[in-house]
C-alpha positions in Angstrom: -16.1 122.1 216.6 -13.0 121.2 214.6 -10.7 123.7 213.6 -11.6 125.0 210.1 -8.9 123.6 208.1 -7.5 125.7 205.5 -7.0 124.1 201.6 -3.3 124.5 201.3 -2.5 126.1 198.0 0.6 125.1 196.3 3.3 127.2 195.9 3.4 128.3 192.0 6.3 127.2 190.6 8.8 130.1 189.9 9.7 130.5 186.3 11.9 128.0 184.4 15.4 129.3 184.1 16.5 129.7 180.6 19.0 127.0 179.7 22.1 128.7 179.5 24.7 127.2 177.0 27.8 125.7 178.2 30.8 128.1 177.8 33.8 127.1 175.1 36.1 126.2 178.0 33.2 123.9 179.3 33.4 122.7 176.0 36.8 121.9 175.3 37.1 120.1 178.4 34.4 117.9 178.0 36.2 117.2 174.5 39.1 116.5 176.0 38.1 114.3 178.6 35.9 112.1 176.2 39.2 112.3 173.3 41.6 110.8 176.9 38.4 108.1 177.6 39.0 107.0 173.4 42.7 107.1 173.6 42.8 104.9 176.8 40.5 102.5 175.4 42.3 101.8 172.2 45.5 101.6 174.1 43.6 99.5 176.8 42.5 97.4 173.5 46.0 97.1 172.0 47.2 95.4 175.2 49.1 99.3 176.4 48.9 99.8 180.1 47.7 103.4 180.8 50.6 104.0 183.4 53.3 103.3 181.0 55.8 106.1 179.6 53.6 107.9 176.9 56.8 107.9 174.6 57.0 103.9 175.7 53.1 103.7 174.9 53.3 105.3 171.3 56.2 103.0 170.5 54.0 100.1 171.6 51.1 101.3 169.6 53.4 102.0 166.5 54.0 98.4 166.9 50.9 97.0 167.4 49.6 98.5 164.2 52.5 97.1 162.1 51.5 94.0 163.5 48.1 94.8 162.3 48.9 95.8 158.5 49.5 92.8 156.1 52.7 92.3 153.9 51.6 93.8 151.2 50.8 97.1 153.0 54.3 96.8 154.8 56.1 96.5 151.4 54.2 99.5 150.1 55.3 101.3 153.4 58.9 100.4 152.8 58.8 101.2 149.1 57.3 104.6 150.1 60.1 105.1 152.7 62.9 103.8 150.0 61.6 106.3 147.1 61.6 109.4 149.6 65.3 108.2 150.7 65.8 108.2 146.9 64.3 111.7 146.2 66.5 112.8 149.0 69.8 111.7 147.7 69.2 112.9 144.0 68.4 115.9 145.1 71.4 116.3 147.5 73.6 115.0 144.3 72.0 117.7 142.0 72.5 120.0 144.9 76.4 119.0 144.5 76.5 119.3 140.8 75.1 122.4 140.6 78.2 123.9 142.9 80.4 122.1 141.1 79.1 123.6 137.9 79.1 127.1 139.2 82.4 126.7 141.1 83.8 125.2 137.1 82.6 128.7 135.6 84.7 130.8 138.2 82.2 131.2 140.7 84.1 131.6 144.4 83.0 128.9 146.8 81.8 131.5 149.2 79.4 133.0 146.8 77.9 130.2 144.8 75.5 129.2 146.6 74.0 132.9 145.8 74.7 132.5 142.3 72.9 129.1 142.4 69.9 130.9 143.8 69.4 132.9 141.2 70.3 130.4 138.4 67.2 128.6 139.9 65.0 131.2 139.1 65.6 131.4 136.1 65.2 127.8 134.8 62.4 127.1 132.9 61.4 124.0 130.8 63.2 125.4 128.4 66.2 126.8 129.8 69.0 124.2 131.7 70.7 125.2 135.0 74.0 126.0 132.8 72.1 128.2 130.5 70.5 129.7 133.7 73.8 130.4 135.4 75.4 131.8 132.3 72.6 134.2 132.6 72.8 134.7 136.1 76.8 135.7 135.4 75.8 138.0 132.4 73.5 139.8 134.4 75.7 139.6 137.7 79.0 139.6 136.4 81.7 138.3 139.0 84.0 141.1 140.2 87.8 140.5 140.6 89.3 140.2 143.8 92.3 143.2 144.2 95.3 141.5 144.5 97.5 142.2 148.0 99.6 145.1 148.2 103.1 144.0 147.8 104.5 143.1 151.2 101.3 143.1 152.7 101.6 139.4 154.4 104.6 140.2 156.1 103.5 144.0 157.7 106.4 145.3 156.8 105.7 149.2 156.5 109.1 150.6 155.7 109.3 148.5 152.6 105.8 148.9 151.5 106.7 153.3 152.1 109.9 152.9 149.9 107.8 151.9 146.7 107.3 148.1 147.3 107.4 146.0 144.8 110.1 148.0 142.8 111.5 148.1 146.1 112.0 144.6 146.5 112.7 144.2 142.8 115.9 146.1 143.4 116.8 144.2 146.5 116.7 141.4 144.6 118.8 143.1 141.7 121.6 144.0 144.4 122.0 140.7 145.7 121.7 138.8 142.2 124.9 136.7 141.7 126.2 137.2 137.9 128.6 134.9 136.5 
């Protein structure tokens, strides 16, 4: 008699693990490895090596896209470049004038530049920078500087005890040659 053979019953299955989203790090790498894959090809397909310097490989990709863009869109690059150069060197000269204006009104050197500041915030459409600054200078009026005590350049402490500058007025006196 043959040995009763048992039906094997599969295993059940266990249960389906719930798919468990990637984390953000997983994320951003696999980002970043697809955005190095696209970077590599376009270089790769503008004739860049991927070993090259990266500084050398932007240069060479700056190039290749000029050599990509027509004349007209080079002349609208350069005009764009030649206008901001422009800008640039109208504002430095306004920049100028401005001091120069503010230094012709007795403004010190040193503190112009403050009094510039606030000139500009007070120009309007209607109001200029000198009618601005002239505002500025009512409302901040410039305080004089203190002249030197007499003798003070030269240290000389005795002279400066013994009444200074009459002092030195009567030095002079005493030494004056009359004729």
């Amino acid at each position: 008699m043959p040995p009763e053979v048992q039906p094997v019953t599969p295993e059940p299955n266990p249960a389906p693990q719930p798919a468990v989203p990637p984390s953000q790090k997983e994320i951003n790498n696999i980002v970043a490895k697809e955005s190095r894959r696209a970077v590599e090809k376009l270089l790769r397909d503008a004739g860049i090596t991927p070993e090259d310097n990266p500084e050398m490989q932007l240069k060479e990709y700056k190039k290749w896209l000029d050599s990509q863009k027509s004349d007209l869109e080079k002349a609208q690059c350069d005009a764009k470049t030649a206008a901001a150069e422009r800008d640039a060197a109208i504002a430095e000269a306004e920049a100028v004038n401005r001091k120069f204006n503010a230094v012709a009104k007795g403004v010190p050197a040193d503190r112009a530049g403050d009094y510039i500041t606030l000139a500009n915030t007070r120009m309007t459409d209607g109001v200029t920078f000198e009618q601005a600054l002239d505002k500025a200078l009512a409302d901040f009026p410039l305080t004089p500087k203190q002249p030197p005590p007499p003798y003070a350049a030269t240290g000389d402490a005795s002279l400066m005890a013994l009444g200074g500058a009459a002092k030195m007025q009567t030095d002079l006196n005493k030494h004056r040659i009359t004729r």
